[in-house]
C-alpha positions as CSV (number, residue, x, y, z in Angstrom):
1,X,6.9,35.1,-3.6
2,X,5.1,32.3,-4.5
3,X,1.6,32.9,-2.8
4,X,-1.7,32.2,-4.5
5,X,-5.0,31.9,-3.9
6,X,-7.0,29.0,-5.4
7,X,-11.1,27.9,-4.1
8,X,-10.4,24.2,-2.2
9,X,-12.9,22.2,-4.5
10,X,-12.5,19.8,-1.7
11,X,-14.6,21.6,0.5
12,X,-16.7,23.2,-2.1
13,X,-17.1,20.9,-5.4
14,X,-19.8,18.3,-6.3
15,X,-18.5,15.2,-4.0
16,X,-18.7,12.4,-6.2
17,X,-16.4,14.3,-8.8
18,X,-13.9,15.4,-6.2
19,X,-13.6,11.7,-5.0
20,X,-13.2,10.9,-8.7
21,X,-10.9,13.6,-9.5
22,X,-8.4,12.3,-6.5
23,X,-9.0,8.9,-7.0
24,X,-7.6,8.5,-10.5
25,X,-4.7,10.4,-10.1
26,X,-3.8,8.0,-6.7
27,X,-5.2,4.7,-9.4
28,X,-3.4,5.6,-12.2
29,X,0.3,5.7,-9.5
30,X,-0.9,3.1,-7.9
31,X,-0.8,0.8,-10.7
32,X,2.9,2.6,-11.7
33,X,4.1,1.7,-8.2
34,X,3.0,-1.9,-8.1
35,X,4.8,-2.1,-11.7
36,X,8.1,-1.7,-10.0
37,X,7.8,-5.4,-8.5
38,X,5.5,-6.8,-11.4
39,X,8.1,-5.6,-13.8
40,X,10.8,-7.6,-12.1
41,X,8.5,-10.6,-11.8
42,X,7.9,-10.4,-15.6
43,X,11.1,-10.0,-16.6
44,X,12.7,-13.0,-14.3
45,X,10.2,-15.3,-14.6
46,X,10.0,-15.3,-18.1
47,X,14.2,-14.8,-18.7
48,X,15.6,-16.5,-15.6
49,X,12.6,-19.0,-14.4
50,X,10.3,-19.8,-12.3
51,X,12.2,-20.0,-9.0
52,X,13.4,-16.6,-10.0
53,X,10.0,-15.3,-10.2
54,X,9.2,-17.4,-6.6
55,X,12.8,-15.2,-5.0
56,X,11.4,-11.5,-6.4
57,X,7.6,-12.3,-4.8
58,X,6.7,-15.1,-2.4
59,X,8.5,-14.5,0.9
60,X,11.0,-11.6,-0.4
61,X,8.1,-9.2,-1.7
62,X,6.1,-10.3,2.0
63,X,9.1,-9.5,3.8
64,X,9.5,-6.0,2.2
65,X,5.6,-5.0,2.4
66,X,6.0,-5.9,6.1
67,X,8.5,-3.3,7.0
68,X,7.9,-1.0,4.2
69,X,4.0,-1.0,5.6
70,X,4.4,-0.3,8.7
71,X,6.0,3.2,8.3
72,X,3.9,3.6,5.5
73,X,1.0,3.1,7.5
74,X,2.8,5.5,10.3
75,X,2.4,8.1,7.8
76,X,-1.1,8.1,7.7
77,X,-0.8,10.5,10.5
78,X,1.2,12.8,8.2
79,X,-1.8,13.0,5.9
80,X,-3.9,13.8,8.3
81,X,-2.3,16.2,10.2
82,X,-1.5,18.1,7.5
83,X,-5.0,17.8,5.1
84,X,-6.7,19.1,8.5
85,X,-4.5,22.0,9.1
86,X,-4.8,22.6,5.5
87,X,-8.7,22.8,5.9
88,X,-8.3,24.8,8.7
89,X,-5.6,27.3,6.3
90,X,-3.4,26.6,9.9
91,X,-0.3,27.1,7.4
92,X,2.5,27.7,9.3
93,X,1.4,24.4,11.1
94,X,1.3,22.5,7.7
95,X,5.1,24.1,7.2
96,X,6.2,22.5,10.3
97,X,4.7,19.5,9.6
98,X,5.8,18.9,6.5
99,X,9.3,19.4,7.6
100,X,8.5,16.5,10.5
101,X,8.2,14.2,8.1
102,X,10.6,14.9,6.0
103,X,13.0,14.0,9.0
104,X,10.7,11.2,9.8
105,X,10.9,9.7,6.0
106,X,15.1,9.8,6.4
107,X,15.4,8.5,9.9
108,X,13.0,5.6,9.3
109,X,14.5,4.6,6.1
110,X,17.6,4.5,7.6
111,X,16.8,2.2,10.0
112,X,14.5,0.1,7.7
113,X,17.7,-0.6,5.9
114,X,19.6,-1.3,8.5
115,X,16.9,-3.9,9.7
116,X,16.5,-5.4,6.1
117,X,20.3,-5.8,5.8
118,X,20.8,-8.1,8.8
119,X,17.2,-9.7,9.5
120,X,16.9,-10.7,5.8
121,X,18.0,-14.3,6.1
122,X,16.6,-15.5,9.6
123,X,13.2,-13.8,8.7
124,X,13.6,-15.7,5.3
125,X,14.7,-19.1,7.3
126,X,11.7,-19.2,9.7
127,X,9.0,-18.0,6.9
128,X,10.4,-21.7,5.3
129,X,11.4,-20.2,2.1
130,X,12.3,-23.4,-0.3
131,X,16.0,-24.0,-0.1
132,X,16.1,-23.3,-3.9
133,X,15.2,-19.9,-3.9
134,X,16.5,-19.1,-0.3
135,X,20.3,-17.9,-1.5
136,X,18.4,-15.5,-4.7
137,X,15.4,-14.1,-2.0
138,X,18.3,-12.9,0.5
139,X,19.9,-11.2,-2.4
140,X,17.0,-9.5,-3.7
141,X,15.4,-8.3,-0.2
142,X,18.8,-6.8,1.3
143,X,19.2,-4.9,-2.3
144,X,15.7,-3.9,-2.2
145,X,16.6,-2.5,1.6
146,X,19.0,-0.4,0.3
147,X,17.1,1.6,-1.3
148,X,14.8,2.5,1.2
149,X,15.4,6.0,2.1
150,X,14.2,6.6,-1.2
151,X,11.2,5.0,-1.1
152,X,9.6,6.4,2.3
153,X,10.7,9.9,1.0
154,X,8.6,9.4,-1.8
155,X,5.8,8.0,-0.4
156,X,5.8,10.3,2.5
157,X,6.4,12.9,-0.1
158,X,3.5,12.0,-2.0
159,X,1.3,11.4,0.9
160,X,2.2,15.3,1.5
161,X,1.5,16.6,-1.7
162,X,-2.5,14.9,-1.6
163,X,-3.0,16.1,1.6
164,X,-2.7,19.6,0.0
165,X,-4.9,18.4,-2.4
166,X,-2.4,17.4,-5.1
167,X,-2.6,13.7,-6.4
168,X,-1.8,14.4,-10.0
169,X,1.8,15.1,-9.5
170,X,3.2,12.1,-7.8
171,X,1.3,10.2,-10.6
172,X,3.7,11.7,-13.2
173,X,6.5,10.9,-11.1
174,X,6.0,7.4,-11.2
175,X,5.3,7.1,-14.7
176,X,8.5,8.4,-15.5
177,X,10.3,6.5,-12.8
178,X,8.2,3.3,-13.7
179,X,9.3,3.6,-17.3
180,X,13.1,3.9,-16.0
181,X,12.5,0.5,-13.9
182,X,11.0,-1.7,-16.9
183,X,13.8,-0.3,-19.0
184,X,16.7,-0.7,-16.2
185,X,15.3,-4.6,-15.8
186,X,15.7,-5.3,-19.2
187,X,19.5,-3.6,-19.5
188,X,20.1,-5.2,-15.9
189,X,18.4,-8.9,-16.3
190,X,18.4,-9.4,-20.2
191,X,21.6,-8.1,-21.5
192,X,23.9,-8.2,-18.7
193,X,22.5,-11.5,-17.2
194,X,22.6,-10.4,-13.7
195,X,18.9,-12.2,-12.6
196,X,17.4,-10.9,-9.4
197,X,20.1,-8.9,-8.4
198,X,19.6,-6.3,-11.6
199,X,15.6,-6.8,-10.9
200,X,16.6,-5.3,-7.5
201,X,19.1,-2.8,-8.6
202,X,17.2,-1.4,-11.1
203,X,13.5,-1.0,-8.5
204,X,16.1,0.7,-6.3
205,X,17.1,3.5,-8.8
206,X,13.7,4.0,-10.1
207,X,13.1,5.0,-6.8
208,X,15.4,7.2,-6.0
209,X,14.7,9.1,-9.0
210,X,10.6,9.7,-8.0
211,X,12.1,10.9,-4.8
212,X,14.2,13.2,-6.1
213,X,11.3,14.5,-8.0
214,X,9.0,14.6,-5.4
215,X,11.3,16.6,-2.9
216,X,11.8,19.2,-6.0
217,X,8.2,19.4,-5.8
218,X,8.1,19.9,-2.1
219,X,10.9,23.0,-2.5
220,X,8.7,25.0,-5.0
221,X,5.3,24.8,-3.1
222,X,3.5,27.6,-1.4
223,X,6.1,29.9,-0.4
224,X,4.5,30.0,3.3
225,X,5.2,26.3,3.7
226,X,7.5,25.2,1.1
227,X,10.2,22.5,1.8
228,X,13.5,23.9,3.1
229,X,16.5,21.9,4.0
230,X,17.5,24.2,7.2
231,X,13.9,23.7,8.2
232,X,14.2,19.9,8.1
233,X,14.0,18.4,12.1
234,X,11.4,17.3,14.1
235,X,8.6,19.1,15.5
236,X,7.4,17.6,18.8
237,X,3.8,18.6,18.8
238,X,3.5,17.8,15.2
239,X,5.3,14.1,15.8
240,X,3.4,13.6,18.6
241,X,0.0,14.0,16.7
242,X,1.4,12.3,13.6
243,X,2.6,9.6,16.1
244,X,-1.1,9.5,17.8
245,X,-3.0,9.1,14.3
246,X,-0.6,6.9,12.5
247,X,0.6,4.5,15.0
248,X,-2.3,2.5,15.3
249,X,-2.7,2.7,11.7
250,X,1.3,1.8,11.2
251,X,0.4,-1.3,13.8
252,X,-2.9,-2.1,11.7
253,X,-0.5,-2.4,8.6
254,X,2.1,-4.4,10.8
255,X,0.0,-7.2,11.9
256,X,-2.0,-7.4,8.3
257,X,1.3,-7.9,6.8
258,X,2.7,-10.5,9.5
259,X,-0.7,-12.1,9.2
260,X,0.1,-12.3,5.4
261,X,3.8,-13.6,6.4
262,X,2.4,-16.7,7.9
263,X,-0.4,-17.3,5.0
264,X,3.4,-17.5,2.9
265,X,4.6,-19.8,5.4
266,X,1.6,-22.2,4.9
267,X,2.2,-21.6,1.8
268,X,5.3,-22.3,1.1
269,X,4.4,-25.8,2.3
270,X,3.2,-26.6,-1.3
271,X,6.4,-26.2,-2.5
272,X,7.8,-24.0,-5.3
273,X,5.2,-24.0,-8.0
274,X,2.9,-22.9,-5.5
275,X,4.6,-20.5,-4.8
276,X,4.9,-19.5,-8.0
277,X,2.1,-19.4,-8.5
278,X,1.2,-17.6,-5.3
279,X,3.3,-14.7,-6.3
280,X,1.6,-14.4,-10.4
281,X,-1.4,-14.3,-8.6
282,X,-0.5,-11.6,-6.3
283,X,0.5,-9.6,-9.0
284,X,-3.0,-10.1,-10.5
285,X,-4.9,-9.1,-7.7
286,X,-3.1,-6.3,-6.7
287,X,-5.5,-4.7,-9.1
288,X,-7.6,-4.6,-6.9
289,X,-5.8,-3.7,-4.0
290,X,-4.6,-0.4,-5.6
291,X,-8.0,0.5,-6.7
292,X,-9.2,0.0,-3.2
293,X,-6.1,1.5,-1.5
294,X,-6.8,5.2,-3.6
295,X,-10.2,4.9,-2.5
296,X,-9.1,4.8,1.0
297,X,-6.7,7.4,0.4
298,X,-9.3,9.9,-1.2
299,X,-11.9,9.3,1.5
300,X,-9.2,10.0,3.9
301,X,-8.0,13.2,2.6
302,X,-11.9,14.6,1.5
303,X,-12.5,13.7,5.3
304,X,-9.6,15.2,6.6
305,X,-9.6,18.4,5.0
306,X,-13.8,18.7,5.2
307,X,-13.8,17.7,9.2
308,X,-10.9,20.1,9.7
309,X,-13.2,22.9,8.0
310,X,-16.6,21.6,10.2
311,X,-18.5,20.6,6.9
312,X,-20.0,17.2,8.7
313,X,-22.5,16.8,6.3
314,X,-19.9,16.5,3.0
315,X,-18.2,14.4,4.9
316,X,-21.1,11.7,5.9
317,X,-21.9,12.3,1.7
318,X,-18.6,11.4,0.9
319,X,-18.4,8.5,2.4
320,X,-21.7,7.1,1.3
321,X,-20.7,7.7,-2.6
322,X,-17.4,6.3,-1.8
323,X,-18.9,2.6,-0.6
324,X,-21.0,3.1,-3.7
325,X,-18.5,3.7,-6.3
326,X,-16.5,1.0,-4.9
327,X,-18.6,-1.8,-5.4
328,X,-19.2,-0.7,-8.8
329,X,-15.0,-0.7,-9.2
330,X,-15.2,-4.0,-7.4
331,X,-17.8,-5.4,-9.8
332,X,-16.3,-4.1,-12.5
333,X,-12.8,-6.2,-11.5
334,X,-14.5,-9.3,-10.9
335,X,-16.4,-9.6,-13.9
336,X,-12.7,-8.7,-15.8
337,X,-10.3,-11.2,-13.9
338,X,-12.6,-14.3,-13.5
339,X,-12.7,-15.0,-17.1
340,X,-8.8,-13.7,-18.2
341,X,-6.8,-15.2,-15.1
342,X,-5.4,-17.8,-17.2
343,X,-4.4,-15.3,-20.0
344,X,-3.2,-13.1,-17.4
345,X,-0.7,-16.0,-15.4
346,X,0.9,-16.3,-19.0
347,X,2.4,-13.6,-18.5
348,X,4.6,-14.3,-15.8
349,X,5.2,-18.3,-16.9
350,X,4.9,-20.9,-19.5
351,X,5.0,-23.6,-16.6
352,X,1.3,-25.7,-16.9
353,X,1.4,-26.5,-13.3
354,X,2.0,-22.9,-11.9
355,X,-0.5,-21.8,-14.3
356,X,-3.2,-24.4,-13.5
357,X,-2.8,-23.5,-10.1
358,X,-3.0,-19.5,-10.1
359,X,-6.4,-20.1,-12.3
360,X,-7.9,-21.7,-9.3
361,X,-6.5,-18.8,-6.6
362,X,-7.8,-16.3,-9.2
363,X,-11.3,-18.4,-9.4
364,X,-11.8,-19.1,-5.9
365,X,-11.1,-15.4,-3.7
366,X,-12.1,-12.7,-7.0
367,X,-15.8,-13.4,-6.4
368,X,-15.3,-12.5,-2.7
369,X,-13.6,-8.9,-2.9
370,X,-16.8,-7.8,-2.0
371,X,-16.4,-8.8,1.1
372,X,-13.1,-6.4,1.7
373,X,-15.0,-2.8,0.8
374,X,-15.9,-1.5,3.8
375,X,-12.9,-2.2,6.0
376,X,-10.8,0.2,3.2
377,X,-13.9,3.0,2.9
378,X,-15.0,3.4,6.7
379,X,-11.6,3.0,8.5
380,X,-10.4,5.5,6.0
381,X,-13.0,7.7,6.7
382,X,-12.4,7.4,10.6
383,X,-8.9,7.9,10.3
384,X,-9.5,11.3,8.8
385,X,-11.7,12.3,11.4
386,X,-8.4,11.8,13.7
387,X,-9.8,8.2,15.0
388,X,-7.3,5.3,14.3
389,X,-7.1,3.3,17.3
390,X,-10.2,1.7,17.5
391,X,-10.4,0.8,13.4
392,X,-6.5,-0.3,14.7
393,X,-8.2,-2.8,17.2
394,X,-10.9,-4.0,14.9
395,X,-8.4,-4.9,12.2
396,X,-6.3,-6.8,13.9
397,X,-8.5,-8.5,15.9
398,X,-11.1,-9.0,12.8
399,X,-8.7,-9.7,10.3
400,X,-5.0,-10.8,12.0
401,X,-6.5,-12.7,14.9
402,X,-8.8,-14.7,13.4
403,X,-6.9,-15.2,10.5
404,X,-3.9,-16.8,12.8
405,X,-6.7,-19.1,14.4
406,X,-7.8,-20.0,11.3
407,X,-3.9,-20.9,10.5
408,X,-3.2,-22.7,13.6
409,X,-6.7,-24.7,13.7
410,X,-7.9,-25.0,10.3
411,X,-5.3,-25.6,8.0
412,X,-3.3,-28.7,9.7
413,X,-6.9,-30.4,9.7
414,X,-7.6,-29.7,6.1
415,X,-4.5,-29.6,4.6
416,X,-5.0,-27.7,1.0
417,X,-4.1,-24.3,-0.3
418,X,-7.5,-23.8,-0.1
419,X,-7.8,-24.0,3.1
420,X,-5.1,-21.4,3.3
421,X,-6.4,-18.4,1.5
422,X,-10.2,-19.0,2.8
423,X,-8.9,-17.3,5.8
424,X,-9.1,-13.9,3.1
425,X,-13.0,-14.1,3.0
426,X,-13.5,-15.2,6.2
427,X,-11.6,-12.0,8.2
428,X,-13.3,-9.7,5.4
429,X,-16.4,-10.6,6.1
430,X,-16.3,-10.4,10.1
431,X,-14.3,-7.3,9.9
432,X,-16.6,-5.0,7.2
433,X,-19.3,-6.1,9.4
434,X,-17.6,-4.1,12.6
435,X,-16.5,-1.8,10.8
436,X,-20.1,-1.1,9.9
437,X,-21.2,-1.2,13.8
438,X,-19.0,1.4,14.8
439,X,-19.1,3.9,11.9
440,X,-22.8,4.0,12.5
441,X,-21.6,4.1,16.6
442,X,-19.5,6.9,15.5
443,X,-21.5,9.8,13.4
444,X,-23.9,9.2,15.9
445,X,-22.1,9.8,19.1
446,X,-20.0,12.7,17.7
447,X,-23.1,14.2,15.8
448,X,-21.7,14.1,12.6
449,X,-24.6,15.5,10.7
């Protein structure tokens, strides 16, 4: 048998390091994943052209974080379920958990793809993709769609193996699945000249490769909870508390991502070298975003597994070094990106206009990341306490909301593309500052001391 016993350093090691420790790992894949689409922005934009690189990004890559998101976001509840049971050593609870979403991961990637084969082209229609690039963004999102089976297994796969406290593993899965993808681009794009089409093709067997790996991983675990494919269905107690935590957070994710579908709208107004340039600059800031997004993650697992155990105090700790390492992170960023956007945007185009324009997105919302920190670190934090419905209701009334008035209201009377993306500092702001409210609302109130 395959039992062991190993000291949780979760629960037991100096905080900051454990944070650390998770965080890279989650970083370091974070960046690998986001390399799938970068690598087929690269690669068209600077082989096929620039309304190749608007078709892989702009409204396509909106279009595919919106659905892929939301059952993303869904599994939130899977990490938390399980990194609490774990804390609790409840394992024949994390067994059948981990075999609910595995069933989960198939059945909603088999209905993503369904969705993304047949929605693609209205959805693409009323976000008023540019007729040039409308034909090429069809092809690339219903491709892209194919492959998504494979892309919630890993992920949910992944979010499984950090709950247990393993976040190096899925790391080296993308690496080697990332490498695959820049190489399959080249073969694909380059030499056999089939433009977004092979920059689809190839994402979607790069994927299925790290979820091949990851579900080997999931077979030779703990023998008293290792993955079986006889144990494979759904467990109603377990979906219904996965469904209870991650719902609101799946609907948080949802709305940020149909909030970001109408920013693409507005911004597709500007026509195609702004959206270009849009989609460079995306690329560039998702820096950011995936160091942000594995801070969320670690505070959400430390929290999980440390509430799960009753250790209240690391967990009020944890959270306090987490909001302090970010904004050294986030400084860190901002001082890197201001000065190098223009270097940066050369990457994905030679075009002067698209260029000039991405310098002034990269210029203008940088300096405000600030702003974003504590809607990542506390609504993490809550969620792995088992509250996700009121951070739900905060987001998307701080952020969505008021970034649709701001839409509606705002941009028609000033009509610039910086008009459009203020609406990024201005929900931030409002948002952190709830966020703040209520975690303070909450520790209290539960005595989390």
């Amino acid at each position: 048998m395959k039992t062991k016993t190993v000291e949780n350093q979760i629960l037991s090691g100096v905080i900051w390091k454990q944070l650390l420790l998770f965080f890279f790992p989650l970083l370091f894949g974070s960046f690998f994943q986001q390399l799938y689409n970068t690598a087929d922005a690269i690669v068209v934009g600077r082989f096929v052209g620039k309304e190749a690189l608007a078709s892989v990004g702009g409204g396509a890559g909106t279009l595919i974080n919106l659905f892929v998101g939301f059952f993303v976001g869904l599994s939130a509840g899977v990490t938390v379920t399980i990194s609490q049971y774990f804390g609790r050593k409840a394992l024949k609870e994390v067994s059948q958990a981990i075999h609910t979403a595995v069933a989960f991961a198939i059945a909603a990637g088999s209905l993503l793809m369904l969705t993304g084969l047949i929605l693609a082209p209205d959805i693409l229609k009323w976000m008023n993709t540019p007729e040039a690039i409308l034909n090429s963004s069809t092809t690339y999102v219903r491709i892209c769609f194919c492959g998504m089976i494979s892309n919630l297994i890993y992920n949910i796969g992944a979010g499984i193996l950090r709950a247990l406290g393993d976040s190096k593993r899925p790391l080296y899965f993308l690496i080697v699945s990332c490498a695959a993808n820049i190489i399959l681009d080249i073969l694909f794009v380059v030499v056999f000249g089939l433009g977004v089409a092979g920059a689809a093709i190839a994402t979607i067997l790069a994927q299925t490769m790290s979820a091949v790996l990851v579900c080997i991983t999931l077979v030779k675990l703990d023998a008293l909870y290792f993955l079986t494919l006889r144990g494979i269905r759904f467990h109603g107690w377990v979906m219904k508390k996965i469904v209870q935590i991650g719902l609101p957070a799946g609907i948080q994710s949802l709305m940020y991502s149909f909030s970001n579908i109408l920013i693409q709208t507005n911004v597709n107004d500007f026509g195609t070298d702004t959206v270009a340039a849009w989609t460079a600059y995306g690329k560039i800031d998702s820096v950011f975003w995936m160091i942000i997004s594995a801070l969320g993650i670690s505070i959400t697992t430390f929290t999980g597994q440390n509430y799960g155990a009753g250790y209240y105090c690391r967990v009020r700790k944890g959270v306090r070094q987490s909001l302090i390492i970010s904004v050294l992170i986030t400084a860190g960023i901002s001082v890197i990106l201001i000065p190098s956007g223009e270097i940066l945007l050369k990457l994905f185009t030679s075009d002067t206009q698209v260029i000039q324009i991405g310098t002034m997105m990269i210029r203008f919302l940088v300096p405000t990341y600030f702003t974003y920190i504590g809607i990542e670190i506390f609504s993490g934090a809550l969620r792995g306490m088992g509250d996700a419905f009121i951070p739900m209701i905060m987001t998307c009334s701080g952020i969505c909301l008021l970034r649709v008035i701001w839409l509606i209201f705002a941009v028609p009377k000033w009509h610039m593309i910086t008009t459009v993306i203020t609406c990024y500092p201005l929900t931030w702001s409002v948002t952190s500052v709830c966020f703040i409210l209520y975690y303070r609302y909450y520790v209290k109130t539960r005595k989390i001391a």
